[in-house]
CHARMM internal coordinates of N, CA and C (Angstrom, degrees):
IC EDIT
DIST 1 N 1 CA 1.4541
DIST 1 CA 1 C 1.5234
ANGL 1 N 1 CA 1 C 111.42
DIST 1 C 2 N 1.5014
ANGL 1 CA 1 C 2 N 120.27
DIHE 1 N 1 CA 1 C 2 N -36.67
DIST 2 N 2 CA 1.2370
ANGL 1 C 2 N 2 CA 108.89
DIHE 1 CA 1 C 2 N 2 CA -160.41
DIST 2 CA 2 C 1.9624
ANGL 2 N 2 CA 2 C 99.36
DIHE 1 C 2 N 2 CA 2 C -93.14
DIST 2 C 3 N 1.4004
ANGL 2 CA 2 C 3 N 107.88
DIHE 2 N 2 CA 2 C 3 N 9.93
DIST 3 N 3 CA 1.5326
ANGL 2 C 3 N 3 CA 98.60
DIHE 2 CA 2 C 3 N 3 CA -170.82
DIST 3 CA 3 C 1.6779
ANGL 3 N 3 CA 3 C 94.26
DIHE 2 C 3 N 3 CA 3 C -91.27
DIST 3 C 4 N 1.6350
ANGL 3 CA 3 C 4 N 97.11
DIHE 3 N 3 CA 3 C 4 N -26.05
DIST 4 N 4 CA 1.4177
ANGL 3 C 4 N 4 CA 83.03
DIHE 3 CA 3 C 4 N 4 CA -168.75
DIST 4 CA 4 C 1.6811
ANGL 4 N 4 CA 4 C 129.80
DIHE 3 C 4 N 4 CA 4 C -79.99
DIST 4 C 5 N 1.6047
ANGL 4 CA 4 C 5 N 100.75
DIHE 4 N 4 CA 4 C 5 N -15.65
DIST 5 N 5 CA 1.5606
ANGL 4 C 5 N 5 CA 137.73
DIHE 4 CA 4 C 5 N 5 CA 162.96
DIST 5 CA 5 C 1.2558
ANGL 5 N 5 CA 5 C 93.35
DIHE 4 C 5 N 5 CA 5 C -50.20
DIST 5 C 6 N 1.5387
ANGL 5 CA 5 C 6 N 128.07
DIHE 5 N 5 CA 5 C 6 N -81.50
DIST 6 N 6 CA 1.3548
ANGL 5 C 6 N 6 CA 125.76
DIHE 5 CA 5 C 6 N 6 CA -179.64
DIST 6 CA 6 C 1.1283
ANGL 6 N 6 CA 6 C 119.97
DIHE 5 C 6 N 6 CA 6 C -46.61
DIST 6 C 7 N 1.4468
ANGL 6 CA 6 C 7 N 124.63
DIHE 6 N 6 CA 6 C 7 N -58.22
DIST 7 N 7 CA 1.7849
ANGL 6 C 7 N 7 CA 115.93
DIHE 6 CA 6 C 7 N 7 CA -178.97
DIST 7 CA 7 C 1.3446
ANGL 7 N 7 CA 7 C 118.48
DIHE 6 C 7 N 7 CA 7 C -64.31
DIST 7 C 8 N 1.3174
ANGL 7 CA 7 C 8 N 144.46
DIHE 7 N 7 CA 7 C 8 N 2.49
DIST 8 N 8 CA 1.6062
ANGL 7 C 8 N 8 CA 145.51
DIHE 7 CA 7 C 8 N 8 CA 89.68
DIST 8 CA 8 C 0.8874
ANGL 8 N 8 CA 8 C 147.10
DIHE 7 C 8 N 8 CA 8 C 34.93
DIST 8 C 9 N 1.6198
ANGL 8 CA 8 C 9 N 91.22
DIHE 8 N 8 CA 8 C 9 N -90.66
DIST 9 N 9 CA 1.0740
ANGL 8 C 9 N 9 CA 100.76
DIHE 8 CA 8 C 9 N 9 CA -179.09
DIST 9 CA 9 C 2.0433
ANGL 9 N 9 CA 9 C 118.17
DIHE 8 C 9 N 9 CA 9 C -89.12
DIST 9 C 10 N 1.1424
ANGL 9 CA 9 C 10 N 79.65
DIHE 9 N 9 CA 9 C 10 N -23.30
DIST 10 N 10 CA 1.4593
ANGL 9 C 10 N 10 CA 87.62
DIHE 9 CA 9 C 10 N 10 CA 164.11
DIST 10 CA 10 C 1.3437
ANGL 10 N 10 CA 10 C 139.26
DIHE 9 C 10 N 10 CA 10 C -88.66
DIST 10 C 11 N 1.4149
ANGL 10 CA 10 C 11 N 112.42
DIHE 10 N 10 CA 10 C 11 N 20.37
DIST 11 N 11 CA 1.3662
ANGL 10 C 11 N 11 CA 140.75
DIHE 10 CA 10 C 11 N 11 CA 175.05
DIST 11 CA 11 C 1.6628
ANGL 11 N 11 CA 11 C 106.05
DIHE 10 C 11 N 11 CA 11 C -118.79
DIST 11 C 12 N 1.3390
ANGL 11 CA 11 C 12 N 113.91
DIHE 11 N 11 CA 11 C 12 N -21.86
DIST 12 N 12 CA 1.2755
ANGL 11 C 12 N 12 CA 106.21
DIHE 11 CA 11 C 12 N 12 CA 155.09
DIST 12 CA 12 C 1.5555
ANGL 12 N 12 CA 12 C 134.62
DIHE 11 C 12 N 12 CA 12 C -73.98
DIST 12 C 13 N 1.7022
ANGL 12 CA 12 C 13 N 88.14
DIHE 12 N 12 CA 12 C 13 N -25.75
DIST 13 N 13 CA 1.5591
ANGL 12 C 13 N 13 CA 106.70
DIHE 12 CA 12 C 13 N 13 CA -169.78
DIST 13 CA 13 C 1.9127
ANGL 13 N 13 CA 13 C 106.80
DIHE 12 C 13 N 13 CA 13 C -63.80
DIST 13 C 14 N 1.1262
ANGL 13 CA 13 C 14 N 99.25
DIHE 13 N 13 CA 13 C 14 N -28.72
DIST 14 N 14 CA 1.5097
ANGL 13 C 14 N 14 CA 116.70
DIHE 13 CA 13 C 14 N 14 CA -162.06
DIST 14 CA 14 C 1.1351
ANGL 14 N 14 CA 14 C 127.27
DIHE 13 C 14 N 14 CA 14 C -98.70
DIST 14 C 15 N 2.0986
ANGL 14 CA 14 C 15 N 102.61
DIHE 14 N 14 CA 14 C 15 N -19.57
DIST 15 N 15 CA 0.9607
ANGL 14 C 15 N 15 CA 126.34
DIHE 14 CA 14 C 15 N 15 CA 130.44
DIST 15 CA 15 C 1.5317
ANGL 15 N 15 CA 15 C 142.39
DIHE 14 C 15 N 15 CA 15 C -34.20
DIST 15 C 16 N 1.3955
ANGL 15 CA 15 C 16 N 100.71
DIHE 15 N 15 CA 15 C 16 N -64.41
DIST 16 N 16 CA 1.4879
ANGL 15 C 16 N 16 CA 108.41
DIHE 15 CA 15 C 16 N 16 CA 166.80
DIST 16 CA 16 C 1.5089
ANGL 16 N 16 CA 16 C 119.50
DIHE 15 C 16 N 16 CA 16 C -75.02
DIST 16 C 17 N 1.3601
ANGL 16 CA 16 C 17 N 127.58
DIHE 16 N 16 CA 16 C 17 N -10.13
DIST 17 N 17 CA 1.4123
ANGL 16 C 17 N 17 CA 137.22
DIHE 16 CA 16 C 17 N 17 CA -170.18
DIST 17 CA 17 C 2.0365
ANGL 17 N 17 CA 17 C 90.55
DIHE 16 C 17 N 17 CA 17 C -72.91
DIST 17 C 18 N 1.5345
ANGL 17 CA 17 C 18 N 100.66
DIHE 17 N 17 CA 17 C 18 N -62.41
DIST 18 N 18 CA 1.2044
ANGL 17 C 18 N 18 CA 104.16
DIHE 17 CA 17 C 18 N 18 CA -171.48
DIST 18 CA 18 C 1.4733
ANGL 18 N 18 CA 18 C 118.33
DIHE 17 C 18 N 18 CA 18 C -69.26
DIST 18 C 19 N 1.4082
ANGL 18 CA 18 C 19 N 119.44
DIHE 18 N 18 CA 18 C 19 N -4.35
DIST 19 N 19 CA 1.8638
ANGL 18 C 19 N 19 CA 114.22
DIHE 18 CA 18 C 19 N 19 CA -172.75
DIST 19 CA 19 C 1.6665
ANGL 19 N 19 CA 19 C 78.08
DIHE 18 C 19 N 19 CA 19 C -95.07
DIST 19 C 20 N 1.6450
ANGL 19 CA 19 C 20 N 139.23
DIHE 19 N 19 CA 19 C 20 N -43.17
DIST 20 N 20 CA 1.4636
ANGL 19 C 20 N 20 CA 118.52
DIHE 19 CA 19 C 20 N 20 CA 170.95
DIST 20 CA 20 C 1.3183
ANGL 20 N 20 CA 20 C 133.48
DIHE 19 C 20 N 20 CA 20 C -77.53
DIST 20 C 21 N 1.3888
ANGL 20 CA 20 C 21 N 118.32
DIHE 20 N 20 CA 20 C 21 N 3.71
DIST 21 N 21 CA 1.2757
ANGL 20 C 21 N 21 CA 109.91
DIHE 20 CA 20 C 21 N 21 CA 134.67
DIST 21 CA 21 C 1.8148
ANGL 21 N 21 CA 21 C 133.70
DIHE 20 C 21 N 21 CA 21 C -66.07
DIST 21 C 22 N 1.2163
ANGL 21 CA 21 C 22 N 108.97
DIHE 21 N 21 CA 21 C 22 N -31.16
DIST 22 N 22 CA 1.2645
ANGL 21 C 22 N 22 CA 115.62
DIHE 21 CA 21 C 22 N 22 CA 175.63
DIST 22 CA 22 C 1.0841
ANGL 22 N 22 CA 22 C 119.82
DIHE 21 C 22 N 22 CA 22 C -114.04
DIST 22 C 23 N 1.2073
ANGL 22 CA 22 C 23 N 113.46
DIHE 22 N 22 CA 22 C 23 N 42.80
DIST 23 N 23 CA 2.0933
ANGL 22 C 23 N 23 CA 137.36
DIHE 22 CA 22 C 23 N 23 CA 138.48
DIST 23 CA 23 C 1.8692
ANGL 23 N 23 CA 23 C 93.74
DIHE 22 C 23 N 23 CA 23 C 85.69
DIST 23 C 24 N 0.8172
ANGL 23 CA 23 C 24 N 115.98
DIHE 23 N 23 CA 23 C 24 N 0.45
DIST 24 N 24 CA 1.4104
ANGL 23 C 24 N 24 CA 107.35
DIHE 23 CA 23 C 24 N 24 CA -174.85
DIST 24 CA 24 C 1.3710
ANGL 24 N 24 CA 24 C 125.12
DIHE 23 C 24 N 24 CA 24 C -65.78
DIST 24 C 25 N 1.3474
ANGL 24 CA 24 C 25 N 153.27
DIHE 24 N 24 CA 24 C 25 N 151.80
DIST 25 N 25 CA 1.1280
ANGL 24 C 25 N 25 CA 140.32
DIHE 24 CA 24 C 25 N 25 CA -127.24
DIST 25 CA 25 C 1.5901
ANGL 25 N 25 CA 25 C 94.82
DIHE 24 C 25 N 25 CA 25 C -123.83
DIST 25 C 26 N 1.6181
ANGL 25 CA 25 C 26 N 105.85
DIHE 25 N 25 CA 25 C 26 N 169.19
DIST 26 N 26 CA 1.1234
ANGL 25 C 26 N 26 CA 101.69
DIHE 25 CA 25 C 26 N 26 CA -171.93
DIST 26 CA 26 C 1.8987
ANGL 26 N 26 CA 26 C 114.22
DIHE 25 C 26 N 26 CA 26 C -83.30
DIST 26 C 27 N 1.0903
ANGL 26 CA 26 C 27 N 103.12
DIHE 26 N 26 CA 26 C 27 N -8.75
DIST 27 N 27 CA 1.7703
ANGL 26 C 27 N 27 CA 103.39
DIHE 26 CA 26 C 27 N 27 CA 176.96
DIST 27 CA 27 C 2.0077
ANGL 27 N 27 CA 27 C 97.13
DIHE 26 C 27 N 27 CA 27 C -80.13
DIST 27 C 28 N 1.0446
ANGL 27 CA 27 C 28 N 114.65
DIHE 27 N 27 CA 27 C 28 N -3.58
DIST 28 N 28 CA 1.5302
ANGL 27 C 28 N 28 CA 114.32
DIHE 27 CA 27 C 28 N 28 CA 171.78
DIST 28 CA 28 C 1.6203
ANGL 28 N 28 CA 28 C 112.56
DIHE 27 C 28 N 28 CA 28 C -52.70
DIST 28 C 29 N 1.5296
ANGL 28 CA 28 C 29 N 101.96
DIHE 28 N 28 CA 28 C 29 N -2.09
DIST 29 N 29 CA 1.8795
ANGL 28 C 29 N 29 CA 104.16
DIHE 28 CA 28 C 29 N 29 CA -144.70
DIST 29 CA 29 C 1.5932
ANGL 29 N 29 CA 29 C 93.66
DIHE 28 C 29 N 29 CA 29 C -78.16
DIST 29 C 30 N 1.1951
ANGL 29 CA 29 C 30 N 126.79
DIHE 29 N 29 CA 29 C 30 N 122.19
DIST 30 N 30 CA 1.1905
ANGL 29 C 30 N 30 CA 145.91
DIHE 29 CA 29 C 30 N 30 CA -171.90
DIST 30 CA 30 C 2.0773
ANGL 30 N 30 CA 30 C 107.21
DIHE 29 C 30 N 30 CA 30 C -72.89
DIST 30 C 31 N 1.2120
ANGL 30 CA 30 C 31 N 102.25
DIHE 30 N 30 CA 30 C 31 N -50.77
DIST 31 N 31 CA 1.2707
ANGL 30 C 31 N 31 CA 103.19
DIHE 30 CA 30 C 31 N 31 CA 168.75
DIST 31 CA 31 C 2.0683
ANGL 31 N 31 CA 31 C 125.04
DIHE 30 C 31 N 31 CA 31 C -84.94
DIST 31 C 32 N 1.5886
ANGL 31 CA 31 C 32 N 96.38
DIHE 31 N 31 CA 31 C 32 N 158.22
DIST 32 N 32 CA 1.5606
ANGL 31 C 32 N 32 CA 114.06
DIHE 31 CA 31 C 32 N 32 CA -160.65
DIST 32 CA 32 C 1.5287
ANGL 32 N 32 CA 32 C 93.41
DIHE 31 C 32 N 32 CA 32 C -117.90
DIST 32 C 33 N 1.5171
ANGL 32 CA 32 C 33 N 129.73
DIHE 32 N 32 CA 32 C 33 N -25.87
DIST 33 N 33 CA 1.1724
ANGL 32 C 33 N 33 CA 110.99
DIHE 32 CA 32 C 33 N 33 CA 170.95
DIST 33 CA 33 C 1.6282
ANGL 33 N 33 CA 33 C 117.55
DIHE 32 C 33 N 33 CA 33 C -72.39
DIST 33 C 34 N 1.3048
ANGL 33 CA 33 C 34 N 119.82
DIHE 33 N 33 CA 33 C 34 N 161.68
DIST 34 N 34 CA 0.8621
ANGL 33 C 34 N 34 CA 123.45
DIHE 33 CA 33 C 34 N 34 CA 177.67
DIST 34 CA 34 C 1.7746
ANGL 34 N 34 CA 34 C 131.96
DIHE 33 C 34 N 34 CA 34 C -78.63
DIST 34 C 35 N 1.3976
ANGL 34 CA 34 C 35 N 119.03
DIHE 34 N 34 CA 34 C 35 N -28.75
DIST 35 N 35 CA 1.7738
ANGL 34 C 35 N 35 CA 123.03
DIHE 34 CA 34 C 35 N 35 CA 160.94
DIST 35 CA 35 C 1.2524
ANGL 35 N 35 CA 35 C 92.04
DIHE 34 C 35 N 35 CA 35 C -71.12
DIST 35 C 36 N 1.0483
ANGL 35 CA 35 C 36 N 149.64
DIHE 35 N 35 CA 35 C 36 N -112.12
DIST 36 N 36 CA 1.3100
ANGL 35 C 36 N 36 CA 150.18
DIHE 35 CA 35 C 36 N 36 CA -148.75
DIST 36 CA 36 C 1.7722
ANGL 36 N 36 CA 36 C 98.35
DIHE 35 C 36 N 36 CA 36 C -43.99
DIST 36 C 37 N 0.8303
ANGL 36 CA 36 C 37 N 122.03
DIHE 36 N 36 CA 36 C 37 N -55.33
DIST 37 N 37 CA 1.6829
ANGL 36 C 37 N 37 CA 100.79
DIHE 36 CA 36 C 37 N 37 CA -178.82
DIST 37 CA 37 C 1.6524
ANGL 37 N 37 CA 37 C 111.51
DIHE 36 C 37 N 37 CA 37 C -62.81
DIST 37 C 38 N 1.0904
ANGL 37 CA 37 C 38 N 115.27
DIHE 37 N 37 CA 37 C 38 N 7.83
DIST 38 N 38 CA 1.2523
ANGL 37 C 38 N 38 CA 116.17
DIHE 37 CA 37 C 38 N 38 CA -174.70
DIST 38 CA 38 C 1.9794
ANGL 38 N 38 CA 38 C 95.86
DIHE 37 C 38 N 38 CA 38 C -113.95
DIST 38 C 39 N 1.0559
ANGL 38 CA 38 C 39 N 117.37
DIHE 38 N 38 CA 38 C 39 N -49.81
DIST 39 N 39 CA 1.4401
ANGL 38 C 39 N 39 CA 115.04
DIHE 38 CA 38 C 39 N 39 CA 173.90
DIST 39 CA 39 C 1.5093
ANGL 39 N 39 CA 39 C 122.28
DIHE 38 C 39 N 39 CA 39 C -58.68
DIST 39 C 40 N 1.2826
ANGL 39 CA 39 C 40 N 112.64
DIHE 39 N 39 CA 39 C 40 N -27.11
DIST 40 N 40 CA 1.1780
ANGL 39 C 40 N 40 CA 134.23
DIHE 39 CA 39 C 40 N 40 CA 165.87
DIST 40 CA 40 C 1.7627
ANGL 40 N 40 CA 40 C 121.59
DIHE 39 C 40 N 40 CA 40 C -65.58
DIST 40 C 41 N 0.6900
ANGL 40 CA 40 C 41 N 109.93
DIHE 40 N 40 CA 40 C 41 N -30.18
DIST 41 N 41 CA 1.8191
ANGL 40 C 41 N 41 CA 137.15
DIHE 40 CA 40 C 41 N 41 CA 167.73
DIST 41 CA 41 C 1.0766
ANGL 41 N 41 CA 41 C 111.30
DIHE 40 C 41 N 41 CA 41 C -70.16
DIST 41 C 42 N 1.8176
ANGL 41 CA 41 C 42 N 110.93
DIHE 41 N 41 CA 41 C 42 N -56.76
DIST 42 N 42 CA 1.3227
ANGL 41 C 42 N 42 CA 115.58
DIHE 41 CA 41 C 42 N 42 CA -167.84
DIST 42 CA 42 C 1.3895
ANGL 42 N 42 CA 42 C 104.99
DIHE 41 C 42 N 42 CA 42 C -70.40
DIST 42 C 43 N 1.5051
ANGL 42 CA 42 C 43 N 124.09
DIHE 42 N 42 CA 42 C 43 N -50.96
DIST 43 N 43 CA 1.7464
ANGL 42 C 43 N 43 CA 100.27
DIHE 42 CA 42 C 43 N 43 CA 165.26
DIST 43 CA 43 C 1.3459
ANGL 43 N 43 CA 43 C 144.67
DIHE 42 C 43 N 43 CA 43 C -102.74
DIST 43 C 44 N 1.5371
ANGL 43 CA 43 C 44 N 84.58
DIHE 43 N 43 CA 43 C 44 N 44.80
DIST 44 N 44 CA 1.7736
ANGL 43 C 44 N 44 CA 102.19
DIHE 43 CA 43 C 44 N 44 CA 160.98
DIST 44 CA 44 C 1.9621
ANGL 44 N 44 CA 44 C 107.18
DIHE 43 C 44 N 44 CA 44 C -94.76
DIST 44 C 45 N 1.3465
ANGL 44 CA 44 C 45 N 99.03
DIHE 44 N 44 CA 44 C 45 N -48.87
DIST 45 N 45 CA 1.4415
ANGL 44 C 45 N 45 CA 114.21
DIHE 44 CA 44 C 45 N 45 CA 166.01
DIST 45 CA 45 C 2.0265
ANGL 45 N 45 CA 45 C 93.00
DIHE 44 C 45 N 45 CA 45 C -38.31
DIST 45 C 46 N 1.2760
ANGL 45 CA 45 C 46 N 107.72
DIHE 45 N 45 CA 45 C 46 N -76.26
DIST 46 N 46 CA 1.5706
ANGL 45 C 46 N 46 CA 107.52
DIHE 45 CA 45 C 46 N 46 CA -161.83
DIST 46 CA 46 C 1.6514
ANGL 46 N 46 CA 46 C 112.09
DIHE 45 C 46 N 46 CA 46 C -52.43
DIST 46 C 47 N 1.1030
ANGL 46 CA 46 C 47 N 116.57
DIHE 46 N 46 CA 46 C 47 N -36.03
DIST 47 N 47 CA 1.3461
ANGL 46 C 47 N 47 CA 125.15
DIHE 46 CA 46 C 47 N 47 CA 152.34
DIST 47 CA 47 C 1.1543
ANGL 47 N 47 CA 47 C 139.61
DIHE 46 C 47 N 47 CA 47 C 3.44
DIST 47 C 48 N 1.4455
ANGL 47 CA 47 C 48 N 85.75
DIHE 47 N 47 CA 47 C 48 N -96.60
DIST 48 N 48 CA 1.7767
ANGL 47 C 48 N 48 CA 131.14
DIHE 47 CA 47 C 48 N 48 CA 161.08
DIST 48 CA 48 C 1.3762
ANGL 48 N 48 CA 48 C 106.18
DIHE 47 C 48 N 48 CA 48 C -52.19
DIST 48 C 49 N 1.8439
ANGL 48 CA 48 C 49 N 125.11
DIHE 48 N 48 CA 48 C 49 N -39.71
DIST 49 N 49 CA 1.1288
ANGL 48 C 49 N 49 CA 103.06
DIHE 48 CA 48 C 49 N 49 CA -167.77
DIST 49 CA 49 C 1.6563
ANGL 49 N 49 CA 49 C 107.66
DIHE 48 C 49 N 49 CA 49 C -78.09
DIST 49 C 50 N 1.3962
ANGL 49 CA 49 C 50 N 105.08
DIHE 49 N 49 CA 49 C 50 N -44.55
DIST 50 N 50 CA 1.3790
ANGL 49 C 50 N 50 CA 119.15
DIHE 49 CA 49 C 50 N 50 CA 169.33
DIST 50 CA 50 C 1.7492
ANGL 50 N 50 CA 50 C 132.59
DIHE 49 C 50 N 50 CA 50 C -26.98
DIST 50 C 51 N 1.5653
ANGL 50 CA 50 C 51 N 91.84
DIHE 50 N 50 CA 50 C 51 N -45.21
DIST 51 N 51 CA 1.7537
ANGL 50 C 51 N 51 CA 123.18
DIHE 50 CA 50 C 51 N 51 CA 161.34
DIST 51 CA 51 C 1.5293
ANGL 51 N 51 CA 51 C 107.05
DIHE 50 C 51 N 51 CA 51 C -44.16
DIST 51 C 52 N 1.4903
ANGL 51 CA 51 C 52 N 109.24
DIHE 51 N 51 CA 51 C 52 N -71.63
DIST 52 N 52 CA 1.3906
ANGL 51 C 52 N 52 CA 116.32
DIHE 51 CA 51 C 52 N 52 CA -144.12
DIST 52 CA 52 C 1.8921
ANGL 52 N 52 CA 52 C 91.07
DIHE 51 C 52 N 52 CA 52 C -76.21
DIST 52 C 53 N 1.9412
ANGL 52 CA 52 C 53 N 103.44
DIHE 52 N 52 CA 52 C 53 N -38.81
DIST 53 N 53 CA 1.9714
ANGL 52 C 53 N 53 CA 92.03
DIHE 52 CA 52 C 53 N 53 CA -173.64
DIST 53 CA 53 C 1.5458
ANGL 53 N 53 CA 53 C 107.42
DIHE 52 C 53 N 53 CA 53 C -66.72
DIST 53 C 54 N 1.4496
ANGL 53 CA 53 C 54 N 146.99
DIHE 53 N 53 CA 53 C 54 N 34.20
DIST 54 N 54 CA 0.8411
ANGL 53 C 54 N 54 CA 132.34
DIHE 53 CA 53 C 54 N 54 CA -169.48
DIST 54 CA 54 C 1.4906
ANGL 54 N 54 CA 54 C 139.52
DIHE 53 C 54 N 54 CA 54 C 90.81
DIST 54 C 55 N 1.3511
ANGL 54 CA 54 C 55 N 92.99
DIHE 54 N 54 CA 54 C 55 N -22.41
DIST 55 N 55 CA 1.6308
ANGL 54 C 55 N 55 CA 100.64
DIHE 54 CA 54 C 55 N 55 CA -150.34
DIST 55 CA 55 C 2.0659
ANGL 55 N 55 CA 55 C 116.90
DIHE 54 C 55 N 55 CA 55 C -74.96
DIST 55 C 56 N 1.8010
ANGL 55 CA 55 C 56 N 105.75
DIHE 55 N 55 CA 55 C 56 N -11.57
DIST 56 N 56 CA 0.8309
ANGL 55 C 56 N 56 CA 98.79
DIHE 55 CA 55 C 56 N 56 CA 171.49
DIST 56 CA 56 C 2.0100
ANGL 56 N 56 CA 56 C 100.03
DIHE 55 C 56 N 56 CA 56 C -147.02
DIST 56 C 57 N 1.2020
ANGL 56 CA 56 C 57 N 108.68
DIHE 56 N 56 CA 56 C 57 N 140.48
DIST 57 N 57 CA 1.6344
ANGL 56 C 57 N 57 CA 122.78
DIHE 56 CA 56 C 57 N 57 CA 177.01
DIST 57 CA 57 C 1.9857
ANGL 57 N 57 CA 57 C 98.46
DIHE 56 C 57 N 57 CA 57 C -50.95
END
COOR INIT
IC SEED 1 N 1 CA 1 C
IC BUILD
């Protein structure tokens, strides 16, 4: 149970990593629960940060 909780949430995470690579906004957020709408955030945030240090054109 708890692998599948985790693989989840970490498919959201990677989720949101890739909609902030490709400028998309944060109301893009596909999920209504709250952990996963929150993991989902967190790598749009990482994203964006990734964006702005250079790290991707």
């Amino acid at each position: 149970m708890k692998r599948q909780k985790r693989d989840r949430l970490e498919r959201a995470q990677s989720q949101g990593y890739k909609a902030g690579l490709n400028g998309r906004s944060t109301e893009a957020c596909p999920y209504q629960q709250m952990d996963a709408r929150s993991y989902w955030l967190g790598g749009w945030r990482d994203a964006r940060e990734d964006k702005t240090a250079g790290l991707f054109k």
